[in-house]
Rosetta silent file (secondary structure, phi, psi, omega in degrees, C-alpha in Angstrom):
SEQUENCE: XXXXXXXXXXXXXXXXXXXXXXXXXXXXXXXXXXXXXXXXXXXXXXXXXXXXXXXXXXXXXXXXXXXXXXXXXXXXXXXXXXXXXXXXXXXXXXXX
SCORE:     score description
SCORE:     0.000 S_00000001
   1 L     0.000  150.745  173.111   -1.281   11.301    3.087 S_00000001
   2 L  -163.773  149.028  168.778   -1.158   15.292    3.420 S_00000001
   3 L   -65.647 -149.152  177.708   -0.073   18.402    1.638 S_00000001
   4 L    89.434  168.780 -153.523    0.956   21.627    3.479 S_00000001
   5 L   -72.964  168.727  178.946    4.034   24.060    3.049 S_00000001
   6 H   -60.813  -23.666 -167.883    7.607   22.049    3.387 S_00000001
   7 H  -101.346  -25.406 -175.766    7.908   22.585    7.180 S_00000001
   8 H  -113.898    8.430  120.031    5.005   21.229    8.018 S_00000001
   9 H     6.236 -107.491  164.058    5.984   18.495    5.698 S_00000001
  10 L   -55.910  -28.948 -167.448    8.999   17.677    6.903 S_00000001
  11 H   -85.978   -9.334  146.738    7.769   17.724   10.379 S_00000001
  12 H   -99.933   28.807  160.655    5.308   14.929    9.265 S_00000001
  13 H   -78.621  -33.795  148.821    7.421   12.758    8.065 S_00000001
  14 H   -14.479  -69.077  167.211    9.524   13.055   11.530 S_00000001
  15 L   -69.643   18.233  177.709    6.291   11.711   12.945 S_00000001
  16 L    80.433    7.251  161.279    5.898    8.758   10.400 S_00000001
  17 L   -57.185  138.679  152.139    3.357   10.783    8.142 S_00000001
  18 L  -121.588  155.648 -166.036    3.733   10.605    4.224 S_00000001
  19 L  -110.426  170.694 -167.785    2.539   13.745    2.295 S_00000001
  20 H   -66.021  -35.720  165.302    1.767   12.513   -1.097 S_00000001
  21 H   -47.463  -68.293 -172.603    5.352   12.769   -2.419 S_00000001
  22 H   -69.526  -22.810  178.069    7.116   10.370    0.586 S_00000001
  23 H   -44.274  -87.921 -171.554    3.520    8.397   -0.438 S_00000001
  24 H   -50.460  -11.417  175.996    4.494    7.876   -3.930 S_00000001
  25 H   -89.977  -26.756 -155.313    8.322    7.049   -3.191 S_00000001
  26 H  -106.959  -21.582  143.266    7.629    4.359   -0.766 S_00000001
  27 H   -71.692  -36.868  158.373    5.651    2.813   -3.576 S_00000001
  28 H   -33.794  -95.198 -151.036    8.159    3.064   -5.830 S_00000001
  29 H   -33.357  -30.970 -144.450   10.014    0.981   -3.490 S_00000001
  30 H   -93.220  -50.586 -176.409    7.411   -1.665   -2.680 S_00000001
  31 H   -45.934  -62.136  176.818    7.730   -1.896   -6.918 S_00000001
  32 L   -54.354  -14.234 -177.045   11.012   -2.043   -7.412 S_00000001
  33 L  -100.351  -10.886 -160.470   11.640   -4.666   -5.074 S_00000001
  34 L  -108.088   -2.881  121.970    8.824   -7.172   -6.245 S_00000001
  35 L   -51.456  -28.972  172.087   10.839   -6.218  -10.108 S_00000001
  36 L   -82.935  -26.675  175.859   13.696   -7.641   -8.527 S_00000001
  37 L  -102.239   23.012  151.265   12.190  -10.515   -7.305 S_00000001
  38 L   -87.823   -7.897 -168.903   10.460  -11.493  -10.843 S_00000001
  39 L   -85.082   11.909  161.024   13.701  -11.734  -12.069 S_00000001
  40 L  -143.967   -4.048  167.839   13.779  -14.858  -10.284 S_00000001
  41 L  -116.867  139.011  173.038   10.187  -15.638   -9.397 S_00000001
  42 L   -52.425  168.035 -141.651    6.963  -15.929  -12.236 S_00000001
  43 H   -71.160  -69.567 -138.902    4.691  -13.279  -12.185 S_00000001
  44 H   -86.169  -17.389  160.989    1.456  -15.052  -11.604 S_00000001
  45 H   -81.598  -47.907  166.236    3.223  -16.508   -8.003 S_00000001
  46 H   -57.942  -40.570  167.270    4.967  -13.007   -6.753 S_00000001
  47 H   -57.467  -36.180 -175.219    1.527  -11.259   -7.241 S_00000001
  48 H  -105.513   11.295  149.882   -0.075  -13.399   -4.559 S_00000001
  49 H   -39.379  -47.518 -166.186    2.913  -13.320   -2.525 S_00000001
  50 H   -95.739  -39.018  155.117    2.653   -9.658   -1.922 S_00000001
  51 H     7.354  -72.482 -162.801   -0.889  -10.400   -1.803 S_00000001
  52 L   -94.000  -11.109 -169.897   -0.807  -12.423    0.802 S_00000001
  53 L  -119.157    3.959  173.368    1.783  -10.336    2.879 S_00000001
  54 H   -88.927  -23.427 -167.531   -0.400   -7.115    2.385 S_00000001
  55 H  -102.831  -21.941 -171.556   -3.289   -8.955    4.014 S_00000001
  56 H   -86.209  -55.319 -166.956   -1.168  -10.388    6.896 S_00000001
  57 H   -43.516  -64.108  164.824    0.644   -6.797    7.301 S_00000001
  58 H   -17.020  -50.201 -174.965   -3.217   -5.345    7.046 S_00000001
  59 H   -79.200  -38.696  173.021   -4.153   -7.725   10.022 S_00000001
  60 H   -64.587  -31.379  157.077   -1.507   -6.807   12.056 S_00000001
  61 H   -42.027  -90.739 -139.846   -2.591   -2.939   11.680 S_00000001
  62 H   -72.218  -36.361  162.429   -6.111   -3.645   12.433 S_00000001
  63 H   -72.736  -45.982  154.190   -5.182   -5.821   15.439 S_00000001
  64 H   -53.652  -33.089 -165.717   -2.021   -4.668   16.799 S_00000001
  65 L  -136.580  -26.128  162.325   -2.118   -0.890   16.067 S_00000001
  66 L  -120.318   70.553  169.069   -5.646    0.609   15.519 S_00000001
  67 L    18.156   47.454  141.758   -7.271   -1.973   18.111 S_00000001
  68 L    10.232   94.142  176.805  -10.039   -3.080   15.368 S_00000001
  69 L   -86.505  -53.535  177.718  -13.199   -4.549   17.071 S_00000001
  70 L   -51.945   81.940 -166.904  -15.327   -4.788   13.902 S_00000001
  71 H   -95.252   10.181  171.762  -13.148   -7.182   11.674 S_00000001
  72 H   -78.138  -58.311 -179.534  -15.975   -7.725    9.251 S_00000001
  73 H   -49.963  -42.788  173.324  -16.163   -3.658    8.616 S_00000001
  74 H   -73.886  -43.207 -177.242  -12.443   -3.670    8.212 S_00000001
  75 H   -41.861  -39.163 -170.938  -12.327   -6.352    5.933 S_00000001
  76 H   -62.735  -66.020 -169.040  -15.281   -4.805    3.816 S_00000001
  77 H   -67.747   -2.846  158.967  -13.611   -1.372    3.655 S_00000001
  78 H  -107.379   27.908  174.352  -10.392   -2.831    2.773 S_00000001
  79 H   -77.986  -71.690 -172.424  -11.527   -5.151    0.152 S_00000001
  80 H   -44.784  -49.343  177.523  -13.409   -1.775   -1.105 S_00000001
  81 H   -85.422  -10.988  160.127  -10.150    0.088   -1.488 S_00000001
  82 H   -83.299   -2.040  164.881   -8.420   -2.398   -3.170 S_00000001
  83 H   -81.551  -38.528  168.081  -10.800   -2.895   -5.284 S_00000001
  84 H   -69.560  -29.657 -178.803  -11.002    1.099   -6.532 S_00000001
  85 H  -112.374   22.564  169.105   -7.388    1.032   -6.907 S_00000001
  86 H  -105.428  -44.320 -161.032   -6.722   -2.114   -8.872 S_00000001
  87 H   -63.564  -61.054 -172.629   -9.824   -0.989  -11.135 S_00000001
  88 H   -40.986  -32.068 -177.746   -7.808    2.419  -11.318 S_00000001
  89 H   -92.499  -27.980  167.672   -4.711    0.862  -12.310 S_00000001
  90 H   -84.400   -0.347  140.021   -6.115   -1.628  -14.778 S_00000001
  91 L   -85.785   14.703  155.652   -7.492    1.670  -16.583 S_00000001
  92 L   -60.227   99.864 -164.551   -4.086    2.738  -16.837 S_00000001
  93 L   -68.053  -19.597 -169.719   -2.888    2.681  -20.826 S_00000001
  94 L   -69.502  -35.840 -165.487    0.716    3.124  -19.588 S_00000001
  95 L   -74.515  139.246  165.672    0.569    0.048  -17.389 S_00000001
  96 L    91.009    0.000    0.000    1.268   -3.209  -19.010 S_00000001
């Protein structure tokens, strides 16, 4: 994610950048569709669904697109950030 003035903004979103704004929309997205699909799947199954397609999506990054050698060190640090931001979000009072 990155700040800066609107132009140079817009020009990284051109290049497939999100500034914290195009960030926070494209979660929004990720939400709304895994609300649409509780309305016909439980909860406690759709959570490891996305789970499970976050970690395959993850792998394909780290193999396919930033050539990964170390796949223990990726693993760690992305264990680590999902761990800070599910703690963050389960100290949310608004959430639940």
């Amino acid at each position: 994610m990155e700040g800066g003035n609107r132009n140079e903004r817009r020009a990284g979103r051109a290049e497939g950048r999100l500034d914290t704004t195009g960030f926070l929309a494209l979660v929004g997205r990720f939400i709304d569709q895994a609300n649409r699909e509780n309305r016909k799947v439980d909860a406690t199954q759709l959570h490891m669904a996305f789970l499970f397609a976050a970690a395959r999506y993850n792998a394909h990054v780290a193999k396919a697109v930033l050539n990964v050698e170390s796949h223990e060190q990726y693993v760690e640090t992305m264990v680590n950030e999902y761990r800070d931001m599910l703690r963050q979000h389960l100290a949310d009072p608004e959430l639940g």
